[in-house]
C-alpha positions in Angstrom: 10.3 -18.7 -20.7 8.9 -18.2 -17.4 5.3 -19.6 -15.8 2.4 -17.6 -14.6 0.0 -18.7 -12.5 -3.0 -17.6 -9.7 -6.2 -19.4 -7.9 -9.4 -18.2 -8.3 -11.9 -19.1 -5.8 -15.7 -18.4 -6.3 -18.7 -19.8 -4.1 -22.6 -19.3 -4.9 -24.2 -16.2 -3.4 -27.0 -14.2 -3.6 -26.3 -10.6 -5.0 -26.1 -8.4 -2.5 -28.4 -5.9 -3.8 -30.3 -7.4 -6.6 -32.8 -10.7 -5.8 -33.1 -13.3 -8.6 -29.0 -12.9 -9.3 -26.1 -14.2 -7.6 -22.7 -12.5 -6.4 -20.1 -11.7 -8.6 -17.7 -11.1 -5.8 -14.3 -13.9 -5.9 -11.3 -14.1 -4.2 -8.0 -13.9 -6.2 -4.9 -15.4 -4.2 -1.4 -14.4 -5.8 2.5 -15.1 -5.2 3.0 -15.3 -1.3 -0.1 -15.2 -0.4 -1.4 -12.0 -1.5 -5.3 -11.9 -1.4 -7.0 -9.4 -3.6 -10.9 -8.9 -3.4 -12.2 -9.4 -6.9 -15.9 -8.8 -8.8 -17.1 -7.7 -12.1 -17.3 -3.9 -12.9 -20.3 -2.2 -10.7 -21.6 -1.9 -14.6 -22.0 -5.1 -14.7 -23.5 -6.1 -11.3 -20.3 -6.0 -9.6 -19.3 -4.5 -6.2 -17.4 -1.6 -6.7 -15.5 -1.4 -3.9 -13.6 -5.0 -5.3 -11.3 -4.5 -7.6 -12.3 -5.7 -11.3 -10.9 -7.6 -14.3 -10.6 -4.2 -16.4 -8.7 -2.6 -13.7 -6.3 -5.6 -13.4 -5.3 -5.3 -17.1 -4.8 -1.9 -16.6 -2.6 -1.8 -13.6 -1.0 -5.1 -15.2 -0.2 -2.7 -18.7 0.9 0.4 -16.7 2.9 -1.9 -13.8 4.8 -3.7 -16.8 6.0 -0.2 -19.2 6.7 1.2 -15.7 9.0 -1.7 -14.6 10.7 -1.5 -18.3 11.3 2.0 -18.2 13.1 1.9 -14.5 15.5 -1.2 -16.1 16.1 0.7 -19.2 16.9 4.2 -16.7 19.1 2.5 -14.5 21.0 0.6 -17.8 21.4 4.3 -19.2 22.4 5.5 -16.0 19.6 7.8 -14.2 18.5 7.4 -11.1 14.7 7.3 -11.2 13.4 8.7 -7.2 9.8 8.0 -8.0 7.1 7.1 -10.6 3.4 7.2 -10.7 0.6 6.3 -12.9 -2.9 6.9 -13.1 -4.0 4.3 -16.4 -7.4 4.7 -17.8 -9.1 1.5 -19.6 -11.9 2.0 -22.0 -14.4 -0.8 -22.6 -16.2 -0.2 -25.9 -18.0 -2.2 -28.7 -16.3 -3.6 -31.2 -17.1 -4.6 -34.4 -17.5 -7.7 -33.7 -20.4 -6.6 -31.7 -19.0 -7.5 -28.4 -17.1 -5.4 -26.0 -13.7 -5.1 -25.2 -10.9 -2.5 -23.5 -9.9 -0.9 -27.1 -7.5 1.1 -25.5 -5.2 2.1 -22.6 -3.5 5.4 -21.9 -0.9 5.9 -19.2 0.0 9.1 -18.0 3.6 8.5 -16.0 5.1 11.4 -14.1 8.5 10.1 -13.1 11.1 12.3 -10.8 14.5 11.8 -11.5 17.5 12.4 -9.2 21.5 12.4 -9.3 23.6 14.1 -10.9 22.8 12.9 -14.5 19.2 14.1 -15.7 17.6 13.1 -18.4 16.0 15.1 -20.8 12.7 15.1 -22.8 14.1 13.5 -26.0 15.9 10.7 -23.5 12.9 10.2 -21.3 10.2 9.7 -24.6 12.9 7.1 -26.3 13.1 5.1 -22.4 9.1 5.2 -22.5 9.1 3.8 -26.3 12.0 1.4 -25.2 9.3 0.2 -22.5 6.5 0.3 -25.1 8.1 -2.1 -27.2 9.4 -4.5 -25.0 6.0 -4.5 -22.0 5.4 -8.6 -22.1 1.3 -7.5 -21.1 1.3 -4.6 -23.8 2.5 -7.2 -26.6 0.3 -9.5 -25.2 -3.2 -7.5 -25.9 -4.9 -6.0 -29.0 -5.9 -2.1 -27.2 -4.3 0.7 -28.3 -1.7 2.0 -25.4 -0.7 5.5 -25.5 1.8 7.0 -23.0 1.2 10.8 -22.4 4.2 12.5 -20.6 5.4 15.4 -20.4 
């Protein structure tokens, strides 16, 4: 078991572009220090140039399979020289009538190196190693799919 934990720091403010509201704008602060510049989603009278709760889960979901697929590559024995990820998060109605990020898809492109290379049928059973064991992605209810090539 391991222990998780942030601060979240919000002070009253009026919105910066709409009267009658306030800010949504907050101030996450993270292991060592790390500062990140929160708000809701510009949809929902946040500023967009903060990042937002949807994009955290996202990044949290795509950082998690990524750092599962680079343990179970270097335990099978490939080098991994880089990965990238662009996640996309959709926020839909549910049938509960509310809203909610139904589903996540990650598209990795990961560059191997060394002499032993992997290939496609070893790379997709890493990425559904990392499916299966991502703490966030058995934490949520969306639907994550992982589109590589």
């Amino acid at each position: 078991m391991s222990v998780h934990q942030s601060v979240i720091r919000w002070q009253h403010a009026p919105h910066e572009s709409e009267e009658g509201t306030y800010s949504r704008n907050h101030r996450v602060t993270l292991n060592g220090d790390q500062q990140v510049a929160m708000s809701a989603s510009a949809e929902f009278k946040g500023d967009h140039h903060c990042a937002d709760p949807e994009q955290m889960l996202i990044s949290a979901v795509s950082s998690c399979h990524m750092l599962f697929f680079l343990a179970i590559a270097e335990f099978q024995g490939y080098q991994v020289e880089s990965y990238e990820d662009d996640p996309v998060g959709y926020l839909e109605r549910n049938d509960k009538k509310g809203m909610e990020v139904t589903r996540i898809e990650l598209s990795p492109r990961i560059t191997f190196g060394g002499d032993n290379m992997p290939d496609q049928k070893s790379i997709s059973r890493m990425h559904a190693g990392a499916h299966k064991n991502c703490f966030i992605r058995n934490s949520i209810t969306a639907e994550v799919t992982i589109n590589h090539l």
